[in-house]
C-alpha positions as CSV (number, residue, x, y, z in Angstrom):
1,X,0.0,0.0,0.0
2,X,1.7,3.6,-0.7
3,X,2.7,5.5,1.9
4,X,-0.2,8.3,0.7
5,X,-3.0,5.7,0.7
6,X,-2.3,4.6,3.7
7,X,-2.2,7.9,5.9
8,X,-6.0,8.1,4.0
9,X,-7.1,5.2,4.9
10,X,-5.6,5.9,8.5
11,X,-7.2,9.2,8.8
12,X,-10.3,7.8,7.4
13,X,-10.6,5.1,9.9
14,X,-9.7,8.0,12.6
15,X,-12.8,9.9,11.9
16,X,-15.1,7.2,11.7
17,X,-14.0,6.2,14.8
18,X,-14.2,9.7,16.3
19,X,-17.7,10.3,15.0
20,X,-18.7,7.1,16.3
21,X,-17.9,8.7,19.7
22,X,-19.4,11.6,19.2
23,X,-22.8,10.6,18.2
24,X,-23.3,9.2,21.7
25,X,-23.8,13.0,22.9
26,X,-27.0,14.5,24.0
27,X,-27.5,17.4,21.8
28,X,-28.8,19.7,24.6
29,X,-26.1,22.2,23.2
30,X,-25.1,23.6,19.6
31,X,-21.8,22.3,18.3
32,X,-20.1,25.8,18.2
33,X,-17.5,26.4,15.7
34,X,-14.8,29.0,16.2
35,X,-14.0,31.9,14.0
36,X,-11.4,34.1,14.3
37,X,-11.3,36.5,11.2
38,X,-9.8,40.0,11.3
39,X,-13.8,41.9,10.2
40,X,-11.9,45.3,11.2
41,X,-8.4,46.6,10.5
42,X,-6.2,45.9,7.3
43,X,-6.8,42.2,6.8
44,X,-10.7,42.8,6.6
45,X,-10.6,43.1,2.9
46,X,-9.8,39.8,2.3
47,X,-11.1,37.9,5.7
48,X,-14.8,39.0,5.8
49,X,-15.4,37.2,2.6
50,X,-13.9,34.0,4.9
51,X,-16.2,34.7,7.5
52,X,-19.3,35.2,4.9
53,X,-18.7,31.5,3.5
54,X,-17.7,30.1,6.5
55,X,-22.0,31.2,8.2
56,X,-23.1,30.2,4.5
57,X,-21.6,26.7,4.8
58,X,-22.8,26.3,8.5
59,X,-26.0,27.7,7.1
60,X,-26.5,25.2,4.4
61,X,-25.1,22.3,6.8
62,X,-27.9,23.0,9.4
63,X,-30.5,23.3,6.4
64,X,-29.2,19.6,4.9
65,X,-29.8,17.7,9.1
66,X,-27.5,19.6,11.4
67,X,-23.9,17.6,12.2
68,X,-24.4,14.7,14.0
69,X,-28.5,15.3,14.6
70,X,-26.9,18.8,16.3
71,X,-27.2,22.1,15.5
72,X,-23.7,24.0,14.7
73,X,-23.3,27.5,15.9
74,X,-21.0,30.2,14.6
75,X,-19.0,31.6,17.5
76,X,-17.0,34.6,15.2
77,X,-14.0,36.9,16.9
78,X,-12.4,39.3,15.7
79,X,-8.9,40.2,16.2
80,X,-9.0,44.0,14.5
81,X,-5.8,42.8,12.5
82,X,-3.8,42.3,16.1
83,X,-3.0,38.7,16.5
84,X,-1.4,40.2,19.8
85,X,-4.5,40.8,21.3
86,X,-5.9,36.8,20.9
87,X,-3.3,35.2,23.3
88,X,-4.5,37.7,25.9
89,X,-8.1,36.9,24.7
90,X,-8.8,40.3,24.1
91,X,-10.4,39.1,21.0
92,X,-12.6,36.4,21.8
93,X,-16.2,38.0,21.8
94,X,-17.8,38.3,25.6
């Protein structure tokens, strides 16, 4: 087996495994997914269109039967172009 084919397979097997785990959880909760795009400050031009088709993907994911029969959430920060201010989390919304 190539080497490629087998870190697939490998990491295939991995997240069948994981999600096999995971759909033992009560889905009292969203699944939130972070997002940590600069919507202010220099880098805005180009990471607000991230942000934008990252909620349209979560969007349409929720639409098709949620992730694991549980809602995903969108929890979005944003650094203002300072990636100094996210180890402090300074950037992480309240």
């Amino acid at each position: 087996m190539p080497h490629k084919t087998f870190i697939s397979a490998s990491a295939l097997a991995a997240s069948l495994a994981t999600t096999g785990i995971a759909t033992a959880q009560d889905c009292a909760a969203p699944i939130k997914v972070g997002m940590l795009h600069s919507l202010s400050g220099s880098m805005a031009i180009s990471e607000t269109t991230l942000k934008d088709v990252m909620l349209m993907l979560i969007a349409q994911q929720n639409a098709a039967g949620d992730l694991l029969d549980c809602e995903i959430e969108a929890v979005v920060a944003d650094p203002v172009s300072d990636l100094t201010l996210c180890p402090t989390g300074r950037c992480l919304p309240k």
